[in-house]
LUMGU-601771 format. One record per residue (C-alpha): x, y, z; residue in one letter. Coordinates in steps of 0.2 Angstrom, whole numbers, padded with zeros to 4 digits, always signed. Example, Ala and Ser with C-alpha at 12.3 -4.5 7.8 and 13.67 -1.06 7.14 Angstrom:
// LUMGU-601771
+0062-0022+0039A/+0068-0005+0036S/
END
This chain:
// LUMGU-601771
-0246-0265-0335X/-0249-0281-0328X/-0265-0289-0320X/-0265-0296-0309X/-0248-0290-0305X/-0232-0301-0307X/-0222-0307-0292X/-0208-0299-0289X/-0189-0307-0289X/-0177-0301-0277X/-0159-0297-0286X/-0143-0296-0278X/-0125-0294-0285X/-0111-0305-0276X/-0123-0309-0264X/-0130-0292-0257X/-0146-0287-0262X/-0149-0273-0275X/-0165-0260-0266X/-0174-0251-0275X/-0191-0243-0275X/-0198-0253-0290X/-0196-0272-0289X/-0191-0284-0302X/-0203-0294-0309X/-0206-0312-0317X/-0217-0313-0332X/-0219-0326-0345X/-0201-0334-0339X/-0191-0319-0339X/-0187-0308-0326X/-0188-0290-0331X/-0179-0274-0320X/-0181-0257-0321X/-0164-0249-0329X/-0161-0239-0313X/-0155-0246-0302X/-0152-0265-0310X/-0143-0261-0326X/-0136-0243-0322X/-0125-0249-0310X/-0115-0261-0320X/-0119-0250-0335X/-0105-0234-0340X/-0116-0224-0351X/-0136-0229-0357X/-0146-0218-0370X/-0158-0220-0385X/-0153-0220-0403X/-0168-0217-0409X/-0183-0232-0404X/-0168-0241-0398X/-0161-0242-0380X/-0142-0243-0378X/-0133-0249-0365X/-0114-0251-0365X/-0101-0257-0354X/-0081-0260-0356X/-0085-0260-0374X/-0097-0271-0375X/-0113-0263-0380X/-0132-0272-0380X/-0146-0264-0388X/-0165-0267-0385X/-0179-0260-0398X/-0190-0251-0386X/-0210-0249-0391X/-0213-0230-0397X/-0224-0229-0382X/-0213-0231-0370X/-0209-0212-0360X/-0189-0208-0365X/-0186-0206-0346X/-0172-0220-0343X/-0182-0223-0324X/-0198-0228-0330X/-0189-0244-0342X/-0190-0261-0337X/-0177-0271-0348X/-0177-0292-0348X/-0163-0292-0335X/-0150-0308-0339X/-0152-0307-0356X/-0145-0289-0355X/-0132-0291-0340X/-0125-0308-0349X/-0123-0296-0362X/-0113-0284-0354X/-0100-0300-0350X/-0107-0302-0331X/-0114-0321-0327X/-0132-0321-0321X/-0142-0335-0310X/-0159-0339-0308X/-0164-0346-0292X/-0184-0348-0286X/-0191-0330-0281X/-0170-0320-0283X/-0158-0320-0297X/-0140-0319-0293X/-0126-0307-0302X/-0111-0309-0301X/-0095-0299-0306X/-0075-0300-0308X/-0067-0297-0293X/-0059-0281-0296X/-0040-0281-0299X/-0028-0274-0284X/-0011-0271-0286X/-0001-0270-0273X/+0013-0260-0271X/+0034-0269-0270X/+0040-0266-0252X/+0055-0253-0250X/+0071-0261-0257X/+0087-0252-0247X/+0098-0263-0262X/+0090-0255-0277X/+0095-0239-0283X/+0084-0226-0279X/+0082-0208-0287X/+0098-0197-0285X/+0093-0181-0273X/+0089-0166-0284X/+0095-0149-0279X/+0082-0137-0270X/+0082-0117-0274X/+0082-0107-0259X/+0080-0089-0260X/+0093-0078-0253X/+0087-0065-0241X/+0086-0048-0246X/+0095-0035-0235X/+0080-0026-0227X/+0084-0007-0221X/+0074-0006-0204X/+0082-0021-0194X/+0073-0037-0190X/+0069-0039-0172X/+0068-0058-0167X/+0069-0068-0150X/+0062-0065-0133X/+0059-0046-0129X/+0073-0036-0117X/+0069-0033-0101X/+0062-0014-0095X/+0077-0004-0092X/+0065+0010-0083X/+0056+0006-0068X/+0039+0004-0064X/+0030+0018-0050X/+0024+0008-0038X/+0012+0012-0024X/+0019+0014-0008X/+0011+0000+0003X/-0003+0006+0013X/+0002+0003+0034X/
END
């Protein structure tokens, strides 16, 4: 813990800001995050091998020897942020009171328009039952009309 406590930096990734409940920090030149949110969202998996703290990411893989003290609970870890995220292959800027992330656009591929010259996929045939012969008869349509007549009331004078 720090004493006085250290001033806080504000993060963000592409130029949006990264919240959390518990700020980064600067101390002694270095900024340091808690794991979650900071480095778990860039990170796939994080867990400890032992008194080391792993963190890995499209195969690349940082690790940071964690003090026994430390609690095992991945929230409660503040890691030196750009030494870890440069790591992890993503470029990281210090600016006065921020530091800036920033990633690889992600890859879109979009698909070829419809072609009417290109061949396309023959039809394929379709099974379709045959109907069974039913004994009682199947009624369909509109009902017939009433062949019997209706009492009706004489109309009162």
């Amino acid at each position: 813990m720090l004493f006085p406590p250290a001033a806080s930096v504000a993060v963000a990734v592409n130029g949006r800001p990264v919240l959390a409940y518990h700020a980064a920090y600067l101390c002694d030149g270095r900024v340091y995050a808690p794991l979650s949110p900071f480095i778990t969202r860039f990170a796939d998996r994080a867990w400890y091998d032992g008194d080391t703290l792993v963190i890995e990411r499209d195969g690349r893989t940082a690790r940071i020897r964690m003090e026994p003290r430390i609690p095992k609970a991945l929230d409660d870890v503040y890691v030196p942020l750009a030494p870890v995220l440069r790591s992890l292959g993503l470029s990281v800027k210090y600016h006065p009171g921020r530091v800036e992330v920033r990633t690889a656009p992600p890859v879109v591929v979009t698909p070829a328009p419809f072609d009417a010259t290109k061949p396309s996929a023959p039809p394929s045939a379709v099974f379709t039952p045959i109907p069974v012969p039913t004994p009682r008869p199947v009624w369909t349509g509109s009902p017939l009309p009433r062949r019997t007549p209706l009492p009706v009331a004489a109309p009162t004078p």
